[in-house]
VOPAGU-226582 format. One line per 2 residues: number of its first residue (from 0); their letters; for each residue x, y, z of N, C-alpha, C. Coordinates in steps of 0.001 Angstrom, whole numbers. Layout:
<nodes>
NUM> a> X,Y,Z,X,Y,Z,X,Y,Z ~ ...;
</nodes>
This chain:
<nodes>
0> xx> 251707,129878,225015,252172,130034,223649,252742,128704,223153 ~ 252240,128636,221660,253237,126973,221483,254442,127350,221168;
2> xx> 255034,126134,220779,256732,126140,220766,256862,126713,219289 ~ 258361,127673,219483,258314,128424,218076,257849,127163,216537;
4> xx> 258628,126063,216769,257976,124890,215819,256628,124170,215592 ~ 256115,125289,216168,254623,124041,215919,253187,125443,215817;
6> xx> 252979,125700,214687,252000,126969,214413,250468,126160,214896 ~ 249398,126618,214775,248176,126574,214708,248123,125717,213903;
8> xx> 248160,125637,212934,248233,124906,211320,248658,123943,211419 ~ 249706,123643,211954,250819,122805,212420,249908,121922,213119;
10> xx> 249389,122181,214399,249472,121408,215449,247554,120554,214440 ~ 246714,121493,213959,245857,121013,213376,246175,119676,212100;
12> xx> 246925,119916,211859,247428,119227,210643,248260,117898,211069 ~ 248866,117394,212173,249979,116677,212967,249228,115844,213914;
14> xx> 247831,116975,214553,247282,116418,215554,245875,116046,215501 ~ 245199,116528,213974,243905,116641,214106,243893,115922,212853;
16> xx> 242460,115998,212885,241874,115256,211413,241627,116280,210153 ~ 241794,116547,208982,240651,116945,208298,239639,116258,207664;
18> xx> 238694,117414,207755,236785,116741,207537,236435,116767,206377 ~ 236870,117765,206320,236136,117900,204345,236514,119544,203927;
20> xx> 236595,119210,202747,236317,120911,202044,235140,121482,202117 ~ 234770,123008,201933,233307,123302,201922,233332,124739,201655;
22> xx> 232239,124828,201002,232285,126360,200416,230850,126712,200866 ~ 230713,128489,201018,229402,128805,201803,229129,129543,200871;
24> xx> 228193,129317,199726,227488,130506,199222,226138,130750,199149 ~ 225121,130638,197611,223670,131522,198318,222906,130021,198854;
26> xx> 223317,129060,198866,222493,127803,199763,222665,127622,201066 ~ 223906,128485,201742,224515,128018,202987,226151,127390,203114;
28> xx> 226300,126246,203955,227566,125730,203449,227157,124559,202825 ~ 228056,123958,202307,228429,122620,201616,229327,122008,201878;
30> xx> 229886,120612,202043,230529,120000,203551,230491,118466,202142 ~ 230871,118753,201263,230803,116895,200113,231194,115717,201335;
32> xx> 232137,116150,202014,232954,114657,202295,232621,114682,203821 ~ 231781,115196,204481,232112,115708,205810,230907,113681,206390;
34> xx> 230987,113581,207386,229776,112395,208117,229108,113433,209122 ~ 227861,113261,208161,226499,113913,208573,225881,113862,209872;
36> xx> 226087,112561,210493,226333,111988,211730,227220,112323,212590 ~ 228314,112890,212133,229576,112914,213361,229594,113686,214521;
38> xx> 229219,113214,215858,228562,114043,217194,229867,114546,217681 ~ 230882,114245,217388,232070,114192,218350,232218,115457,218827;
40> xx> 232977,115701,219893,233047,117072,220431,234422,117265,220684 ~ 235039,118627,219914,236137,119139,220308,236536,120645,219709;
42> xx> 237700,121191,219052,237845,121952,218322,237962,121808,217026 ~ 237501,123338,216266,237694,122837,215191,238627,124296,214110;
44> xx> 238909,123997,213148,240055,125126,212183,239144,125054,210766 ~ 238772,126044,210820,238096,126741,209196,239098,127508,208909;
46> xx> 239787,127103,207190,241267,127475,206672,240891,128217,205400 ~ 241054,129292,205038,240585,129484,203714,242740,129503,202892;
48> xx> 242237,130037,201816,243636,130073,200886,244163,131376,202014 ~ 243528,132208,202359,244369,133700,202998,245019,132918,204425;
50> xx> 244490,131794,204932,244792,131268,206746,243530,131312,207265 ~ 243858,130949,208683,242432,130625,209425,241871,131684,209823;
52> xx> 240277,131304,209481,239293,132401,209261,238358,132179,210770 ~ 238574,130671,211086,237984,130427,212174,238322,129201,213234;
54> xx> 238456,129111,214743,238827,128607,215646,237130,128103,216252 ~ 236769,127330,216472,235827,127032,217380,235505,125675,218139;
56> xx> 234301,125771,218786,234126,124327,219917,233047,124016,219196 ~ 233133,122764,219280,232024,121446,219345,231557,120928,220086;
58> xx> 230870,121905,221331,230747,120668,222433,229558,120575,223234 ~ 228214,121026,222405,227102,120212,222620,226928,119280,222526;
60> xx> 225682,118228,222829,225713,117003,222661,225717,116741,220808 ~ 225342,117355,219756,225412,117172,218339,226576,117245,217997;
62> xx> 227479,118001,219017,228918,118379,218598,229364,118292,217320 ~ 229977,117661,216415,230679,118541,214992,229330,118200,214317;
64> xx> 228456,117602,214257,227419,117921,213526,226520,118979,213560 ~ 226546,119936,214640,226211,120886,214900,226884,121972,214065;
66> xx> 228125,121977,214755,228699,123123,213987,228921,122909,212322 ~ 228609,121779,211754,228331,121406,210031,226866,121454,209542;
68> xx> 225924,122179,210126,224960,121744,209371,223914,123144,210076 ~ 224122,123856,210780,223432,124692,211426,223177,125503,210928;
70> xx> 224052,126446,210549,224321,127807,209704,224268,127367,208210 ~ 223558,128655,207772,223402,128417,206506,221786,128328,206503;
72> xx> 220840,128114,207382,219644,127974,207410,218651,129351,207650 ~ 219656,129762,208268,219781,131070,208838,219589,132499,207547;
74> xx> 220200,131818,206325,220731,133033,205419,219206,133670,204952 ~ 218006,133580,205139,216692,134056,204992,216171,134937,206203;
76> xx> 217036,134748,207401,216693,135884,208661,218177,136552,208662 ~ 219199,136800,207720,220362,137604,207825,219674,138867,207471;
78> xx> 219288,138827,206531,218279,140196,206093,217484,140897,206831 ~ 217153,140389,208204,216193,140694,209000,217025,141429,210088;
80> xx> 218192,140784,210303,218876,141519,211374,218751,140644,212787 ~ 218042,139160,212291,217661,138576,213486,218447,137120,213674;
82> xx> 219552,137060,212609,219780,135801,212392,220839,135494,213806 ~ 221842,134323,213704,222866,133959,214392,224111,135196,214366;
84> xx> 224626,135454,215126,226246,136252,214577,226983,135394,214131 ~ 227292,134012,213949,227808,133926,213018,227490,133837,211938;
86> xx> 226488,133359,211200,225902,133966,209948,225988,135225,209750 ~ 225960,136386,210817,226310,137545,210058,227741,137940,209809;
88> xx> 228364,136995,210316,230112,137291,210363,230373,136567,208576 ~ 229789,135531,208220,229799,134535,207134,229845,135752,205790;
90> xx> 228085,136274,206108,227810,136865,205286,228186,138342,204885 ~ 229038,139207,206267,229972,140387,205810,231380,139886,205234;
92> xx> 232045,138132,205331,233425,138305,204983,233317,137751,203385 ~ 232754,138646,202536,232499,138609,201205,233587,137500,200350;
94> xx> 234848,138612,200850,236080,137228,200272,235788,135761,200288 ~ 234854,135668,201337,234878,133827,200945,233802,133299,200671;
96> xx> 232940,134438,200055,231947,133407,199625,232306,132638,198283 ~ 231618,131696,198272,231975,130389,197026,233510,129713,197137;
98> xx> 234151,130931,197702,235700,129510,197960,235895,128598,198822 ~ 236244,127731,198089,236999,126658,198920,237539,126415,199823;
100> xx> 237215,126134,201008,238022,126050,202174,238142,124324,202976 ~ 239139,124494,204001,239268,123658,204816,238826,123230,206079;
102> xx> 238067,122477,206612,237614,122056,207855,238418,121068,208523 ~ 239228,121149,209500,239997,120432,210282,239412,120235,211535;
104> xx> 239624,119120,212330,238876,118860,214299,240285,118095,214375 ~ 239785,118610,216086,240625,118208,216941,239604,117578,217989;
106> xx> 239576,116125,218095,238615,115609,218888,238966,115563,220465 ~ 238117,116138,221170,238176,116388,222556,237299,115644,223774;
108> xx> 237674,114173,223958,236382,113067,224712,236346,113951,226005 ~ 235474,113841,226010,235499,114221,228094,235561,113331,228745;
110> xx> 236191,113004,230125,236063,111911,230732,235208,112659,232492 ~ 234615,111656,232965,233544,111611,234277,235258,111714,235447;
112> xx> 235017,113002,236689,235893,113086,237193,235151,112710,238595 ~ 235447,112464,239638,235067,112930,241012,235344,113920,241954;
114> xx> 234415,115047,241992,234690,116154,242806,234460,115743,244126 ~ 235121,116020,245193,234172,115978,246859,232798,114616,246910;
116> xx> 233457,113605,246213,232139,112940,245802,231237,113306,244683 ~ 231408,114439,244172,230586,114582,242882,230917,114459,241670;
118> xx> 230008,113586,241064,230745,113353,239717,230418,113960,238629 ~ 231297,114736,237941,231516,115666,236669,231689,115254,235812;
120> xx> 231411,115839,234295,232380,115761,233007,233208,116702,233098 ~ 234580,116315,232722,235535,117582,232389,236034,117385,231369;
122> xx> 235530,118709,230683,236798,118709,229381,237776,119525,229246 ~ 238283,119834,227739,239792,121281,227822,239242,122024,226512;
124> xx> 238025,121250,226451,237450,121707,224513,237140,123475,224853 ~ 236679,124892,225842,236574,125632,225527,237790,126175,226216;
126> xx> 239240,125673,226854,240277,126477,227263,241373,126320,225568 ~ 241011,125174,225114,242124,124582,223840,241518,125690,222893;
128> xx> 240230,125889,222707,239633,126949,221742,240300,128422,221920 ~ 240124,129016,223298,240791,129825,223640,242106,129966,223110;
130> xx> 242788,129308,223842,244553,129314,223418,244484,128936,221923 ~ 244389,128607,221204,244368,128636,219812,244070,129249,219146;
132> xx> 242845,130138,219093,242234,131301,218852,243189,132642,219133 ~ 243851,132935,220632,244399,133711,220510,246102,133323,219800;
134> xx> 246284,132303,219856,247401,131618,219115,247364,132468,217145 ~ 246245,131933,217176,246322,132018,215634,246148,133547,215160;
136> xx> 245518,134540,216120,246009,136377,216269,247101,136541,215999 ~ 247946,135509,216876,249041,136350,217396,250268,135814,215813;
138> xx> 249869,134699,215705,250658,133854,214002,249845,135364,212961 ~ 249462,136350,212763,248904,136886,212067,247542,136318,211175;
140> xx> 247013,135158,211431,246078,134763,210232,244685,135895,210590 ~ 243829,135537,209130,242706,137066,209330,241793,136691,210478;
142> xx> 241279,135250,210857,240151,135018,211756,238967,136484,211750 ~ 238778,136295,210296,237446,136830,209908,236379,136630,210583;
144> xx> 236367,134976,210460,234834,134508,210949,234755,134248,212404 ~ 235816,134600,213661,235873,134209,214964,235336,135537,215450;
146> xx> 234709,136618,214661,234284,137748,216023,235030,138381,216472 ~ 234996,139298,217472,236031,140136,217685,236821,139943,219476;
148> xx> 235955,138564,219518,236905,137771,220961,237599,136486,220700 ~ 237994,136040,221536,239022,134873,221065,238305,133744,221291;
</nodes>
C-alpha cells in the first residue's frame, strides 16, 4: 500500500510524465501531442474528469507505442464480437466516449541481470502495474477500462 500521502495520481503526476490528451470516439483514439515513435516500456494512467479509468503495461518491444496506436483499429470487428477486450471495454464505457482525457507513463528500463550464469532482463513493469491497479480500487477511482482483474 502507498503511504497515506502519496495517491495513484500523486505518485503518476510527481513521478511520471504526461503524454498527451486523447479522446476515443467513432475513429478510435486520438493522442495530438503524444511521439508516434515512443517504444519505451513501463506503466501507464488513463485519467478521465471521473479518475482513473485505466492502469496498464508497456512492455513489448513497441512498448508505449503500442499501447497508443493499436486500439481503435479494431472498432470495425467490435460488432463482430471478435475484436480485442479492450476495445470492448472502450466501447461499453459510453461515458467516455469523445471526452477528454489524460495519458500519463511511468518509464520502466529493464536492466540484463545474471542468474546461475544466465543472463536475463528483469523488470518491475507487470508487479508496479499490479500494485497500482489494485492501489487505485482501493483510492475508489471507476477503472472502467482495466477489466475486472487488477
Amino acid at each position: 500500500m502507498m503511504t497515506n500521502t502519496m495517491t495513484v495520481i500523486d505518485f503518476f503526476r510527481n513521478h511520471g510524465e504526461f503524454v498527451s490528451k486523447f479522446t476515443y470516439g467513432e475513429n478510435g483514439f486520438v493522442y495530438p501531442s503524444r511521439n508516434p515513435s515512443d517504444k519505451r516500456r513501463g506503466v501507464y494512467m488513463k485519467m478521465s474528469r471521473h479518475g482513473i479509468e485505466k492502469i496498464g503495461k508497456a512492455e513489448q518491444n513497441k512498448g508505449l507505442q503500442a499501447r497508443t496506436s493499436q486500439y481503435g483499429r479494431f472498432r470495425k470487428r467490435i460488432r463482430e464480437e471478435t475484436s480485442d477486450p479492450s476495445d470492448r471495454l472502450w466501447e461499453s464505457a459510453d461515458v467516455l466516449h469523445k471526452e477528454t482525457m489524460d495519458l500519463y507513463f511511468y518509464p520502466c528500463p529493464s536492466e540484463q541481470v545474471s542468474v546461475e550464469g544466465l543472463t536475463i532482463e528483469n523488470d518491475f513493469i507487470r508487479p508496479l502495474e499490479k500494485f497500482l491497479s489494485k492501489q487505485a480500487r482501493e483510492e475508489g477511482h471507476p477503472m472502467r477500462l482495466a477489466g475486472k482483474g487488477d
